[in-house]
C-alpha positions as CSV (number, residue, x, y, z in Angstrom):
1,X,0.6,9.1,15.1
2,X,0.4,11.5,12.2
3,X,2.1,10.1,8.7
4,X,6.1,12.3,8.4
5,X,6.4,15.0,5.2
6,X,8.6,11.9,3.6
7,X,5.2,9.3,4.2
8,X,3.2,11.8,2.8
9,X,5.0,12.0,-0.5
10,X,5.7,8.8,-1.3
11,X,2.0,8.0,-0.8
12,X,0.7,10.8,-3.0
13,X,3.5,10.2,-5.8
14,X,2.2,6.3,-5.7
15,X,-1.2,7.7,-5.6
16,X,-0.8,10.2,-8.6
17,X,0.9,7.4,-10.4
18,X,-2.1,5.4,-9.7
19,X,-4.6,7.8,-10.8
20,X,-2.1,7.9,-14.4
21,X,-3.4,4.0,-14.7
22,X,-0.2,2.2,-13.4
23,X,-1.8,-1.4,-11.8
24,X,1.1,-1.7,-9.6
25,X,3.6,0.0,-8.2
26,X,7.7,-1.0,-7.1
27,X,8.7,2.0,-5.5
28,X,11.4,3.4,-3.3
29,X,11.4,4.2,0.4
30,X,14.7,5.5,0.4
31,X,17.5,6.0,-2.1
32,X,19.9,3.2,-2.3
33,X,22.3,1.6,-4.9
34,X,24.7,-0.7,-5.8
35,X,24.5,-4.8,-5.9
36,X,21.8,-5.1,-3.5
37,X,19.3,-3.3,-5.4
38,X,20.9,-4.9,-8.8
39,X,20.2,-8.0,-7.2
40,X,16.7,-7.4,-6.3
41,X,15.7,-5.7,-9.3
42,X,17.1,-8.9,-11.3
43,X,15.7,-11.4,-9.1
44,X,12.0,-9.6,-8.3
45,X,11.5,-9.3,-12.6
46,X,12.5,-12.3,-13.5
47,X,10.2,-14.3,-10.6
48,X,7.4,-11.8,-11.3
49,X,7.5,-12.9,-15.1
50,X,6.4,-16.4,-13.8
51,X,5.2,-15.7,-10.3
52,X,1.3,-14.1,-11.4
53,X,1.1,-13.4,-7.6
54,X,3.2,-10.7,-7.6
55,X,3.1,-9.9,-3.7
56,X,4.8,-13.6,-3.3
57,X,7.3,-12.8,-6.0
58,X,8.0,-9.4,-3.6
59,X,8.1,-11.4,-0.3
60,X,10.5,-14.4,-1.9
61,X,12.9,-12.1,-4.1
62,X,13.1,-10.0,-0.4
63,X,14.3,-13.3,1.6
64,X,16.8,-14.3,-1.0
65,X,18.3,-10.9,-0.8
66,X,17.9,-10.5,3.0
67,X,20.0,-14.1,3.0
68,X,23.0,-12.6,1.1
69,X,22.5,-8.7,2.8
70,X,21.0,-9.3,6.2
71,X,20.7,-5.9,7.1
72,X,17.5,-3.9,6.4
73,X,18.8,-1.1,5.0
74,X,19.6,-3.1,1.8
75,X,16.4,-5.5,1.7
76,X,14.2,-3.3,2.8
77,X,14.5,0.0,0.8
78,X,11.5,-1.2,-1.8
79,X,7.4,-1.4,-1.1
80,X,5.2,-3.1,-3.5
81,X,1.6,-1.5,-4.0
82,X,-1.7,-1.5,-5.9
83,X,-3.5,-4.4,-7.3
84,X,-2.2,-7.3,-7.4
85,X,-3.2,-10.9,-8.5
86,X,-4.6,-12.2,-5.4
């Protein structure tokens, strides 16, 4: 299956931002807002500040807010790429 016009940019805009030197990248699939993502941006920050494996800080900050918002289209709108600590 070939990769949509939407797969395609978000991979080269994580790509160029890459190639600019970023480590790692948070990034949107889709635009959302409101308390969800306020929630998830508070919550992934704060346990990625003491979590040095920040692909388990991704996975636990996205099962406390799937708990509170169980449907995908507000715990699932974020991917988490590059290198990480593992």
């Amino acid at each position: 299956m070939l990769p949509t016009g939407n797969e395609i940019e978000v991979s080269a805009l994580a790509g160029g931002i890459e190639y600019a030197g970023a480590k790692t990248i948070l990034m949107p699939l889709w635009q959302t807002s409101g308390q969800p993502l306020r929630l998830f941006m508070e919550v992934f920050y704060k346990m990625a500040s003491s979590e040095p494996d920040k692909p388990l800080a991704f996975q636990k900050t996205m099962a406390e807010v799937r708990n509170r918002f169980p449907h995908p289209y507000y715990w699932a709108p974020l991917i988490l790429r590059g290198k990480t600590s593992r």
